[in-house]
C-alpha positions, 0 to 999 in steps of 0.5 A, a space after each residue: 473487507 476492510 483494515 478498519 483503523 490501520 490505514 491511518 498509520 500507512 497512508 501517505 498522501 501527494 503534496 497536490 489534490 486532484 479534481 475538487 478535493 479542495 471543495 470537499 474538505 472547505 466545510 471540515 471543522 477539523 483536519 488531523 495528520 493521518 500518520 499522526 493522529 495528535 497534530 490536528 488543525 482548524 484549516 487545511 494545511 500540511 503536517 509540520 512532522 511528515 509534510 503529508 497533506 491534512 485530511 478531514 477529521 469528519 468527512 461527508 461519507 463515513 461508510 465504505 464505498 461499493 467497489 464493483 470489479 469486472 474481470 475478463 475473462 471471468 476466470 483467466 487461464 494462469 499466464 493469460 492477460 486478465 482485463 480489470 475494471 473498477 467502478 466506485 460508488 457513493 454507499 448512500 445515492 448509488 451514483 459513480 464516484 468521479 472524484 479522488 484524491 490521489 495517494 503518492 503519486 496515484 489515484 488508484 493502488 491495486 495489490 494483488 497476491 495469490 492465496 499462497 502469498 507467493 505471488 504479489 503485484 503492486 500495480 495502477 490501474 489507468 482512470 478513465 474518462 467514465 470514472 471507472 480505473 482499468 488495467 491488464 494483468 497475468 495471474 502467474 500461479 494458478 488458484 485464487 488471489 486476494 485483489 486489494 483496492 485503496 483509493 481515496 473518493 473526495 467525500 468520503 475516508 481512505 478506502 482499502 476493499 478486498 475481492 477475490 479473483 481465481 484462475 482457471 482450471 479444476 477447483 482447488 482446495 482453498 484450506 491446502 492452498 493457503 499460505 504456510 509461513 514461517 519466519 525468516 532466520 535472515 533479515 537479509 537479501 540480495 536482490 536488483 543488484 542490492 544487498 538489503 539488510 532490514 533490522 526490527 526496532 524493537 527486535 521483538 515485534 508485538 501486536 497492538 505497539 508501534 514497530 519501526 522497519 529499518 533497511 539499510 541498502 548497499 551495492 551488491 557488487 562494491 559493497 558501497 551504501 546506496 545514495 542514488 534510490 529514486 522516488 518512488 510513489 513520491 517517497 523513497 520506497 514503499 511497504 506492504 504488509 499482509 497477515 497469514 490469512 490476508 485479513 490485516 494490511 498495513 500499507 505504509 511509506 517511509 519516514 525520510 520524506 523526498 523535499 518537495 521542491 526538489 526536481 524528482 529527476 535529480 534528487 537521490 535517497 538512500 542508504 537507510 529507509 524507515 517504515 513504521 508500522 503497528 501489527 494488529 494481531 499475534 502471527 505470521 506476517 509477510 512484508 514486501 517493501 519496493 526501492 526504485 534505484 535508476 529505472 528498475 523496481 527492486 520488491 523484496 520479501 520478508 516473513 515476521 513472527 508477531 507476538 502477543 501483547 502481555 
């Protein structure tokens, strides 16, 4: 699977390319911002809205590539490591796909979560001198999960592709085991130390029109905004968003951006992050959005009813 078109409005991609991504892009007659599709330009530049790099308006490959997974063992026990390996390859020669392009930070962003959306990883596997991504995991629950892949090959778009993955053990069933969401009565969360309100702009979300994601941070403790979030991924948090039925994702970055000349070690944000993001479909939607505040990962969830267009 594919989120055809909605990884346009999610995508933030790191102020550097990688390999010959430079190469790749030299004969593109037009580049376009991927967060804002009307700031086009005739030669390779930088958004003067988001600061997020121009990419191809007609790149060489337009197909999705062919994302090969090996897991090992085939079907991990729950709680046992699983070894992943990836491969990409060009959808017309077949051939291994070396080059890409890195989006915030990294080559490779794998998300994984259980069936039942109650389990949810947001992991970056290592690149290997072969062209091929590895990493070691646990699938915490048993059953099946959703193993979405987004990457960037240098010829071709942005790639979001889904697989499947299951544990060990008697064959669950797939219809009982699937995810069961209702929306929350509280946008509000304590979580790593932080209490964590978001507010929905507009409060009514509708599918098919833009929605803005505001969280507003504050210690747990003093009740003090927070000012001292860390980049994460280049940016000052990070958000997923997943349909019931796992078919629509929506991977997005805030629209406060981290100065590129700041030393990332030094720079702080926070209390307030913004994410916009545009459901595609009435339903149920879950939403897990990260903060790095000193050295620990806060991930916090919530669950959204989405309307119908009238």
């Amino acid at each position: 699977m594919r989120a055809i078109f909605f990884w346009i409005i999610a995508l933030c991609f790191a102020t550097a390319p990688v390999f010959s991504y430079e190469t790749a892009t030299q004969e593109a007659a037009s580049y376009v911002c991927p967060m804002h599709l009307d700031v086009r330009a005739e030669e390779p530049s930088k958004c003067p809205r988001c600061g997020m790099t121009l990419i191809p308006a007609t790149p060489p490959v337009g197909e999705d590539f062919e994302l090969r997974m090996d897991a090992v063992p085939a079907r991990p026990a729950p709680n046992e490591k699983v070894h992943l390996r990836f491969s990409i390859h060009n959808p017309r020669t077949g051939e291994r796909v070396k080059q890409f392009a890195p989006l915030h930070d990294e080559l490779f962003h794998l998300f994984i979560v259980s069936q039942d959306m109650e389990s949810f990883q947001h992991i970056h596997p290592r690149f290997d001198p072969d062209g091929t991504f590895a990493i070691d995991t646990v699938l915490p629950r048993p059953g099946r999960y959703k193993v979405y892949s987004d990457f960037f090959p240098v010829e071709g778009t942005p790639q979001v592709l889904q697989q499947n993955l299951s544990t060990s053990g008697p064959a669950r069933d797939l219809l009982g085991s699937s995810a069961r969401l209702t929306p929350d009565t509280s946008l509000t969360r304590v979580e790593g130390g932080m209490k964590i309100d978001l507010k929905i702009e507009p409060e009514k979300i509708t599918a098919g029109r833009p929605t803005t994601l505001r969280y507003r941070l504050a210690d747990a403790r003093t009740g003090q905004p927070v000012t001292d979030l860390a980049p994460y991924l280049a940016a000052w948090g990070h958000t997923l968003i997943l349909s019931e039925d796992q078919i629509d994702y929506v991977h997005s970055h805030p629209e406060e951006v981290v100065p590129e000349t700041s030393d990332r070690a030094k720079v702080r944000g926070g209390p307030t992050v913004t994410f916009d993001a545009l459901f595609p479909r009435p339903g149920m939607y879950r939403i897990w959005s990260q903060f790095l505040r000193g050295d620990k990962l806060t991930t916090v969830s919530f669950t959204v009813r989405v309307s119908r267009l009238e």
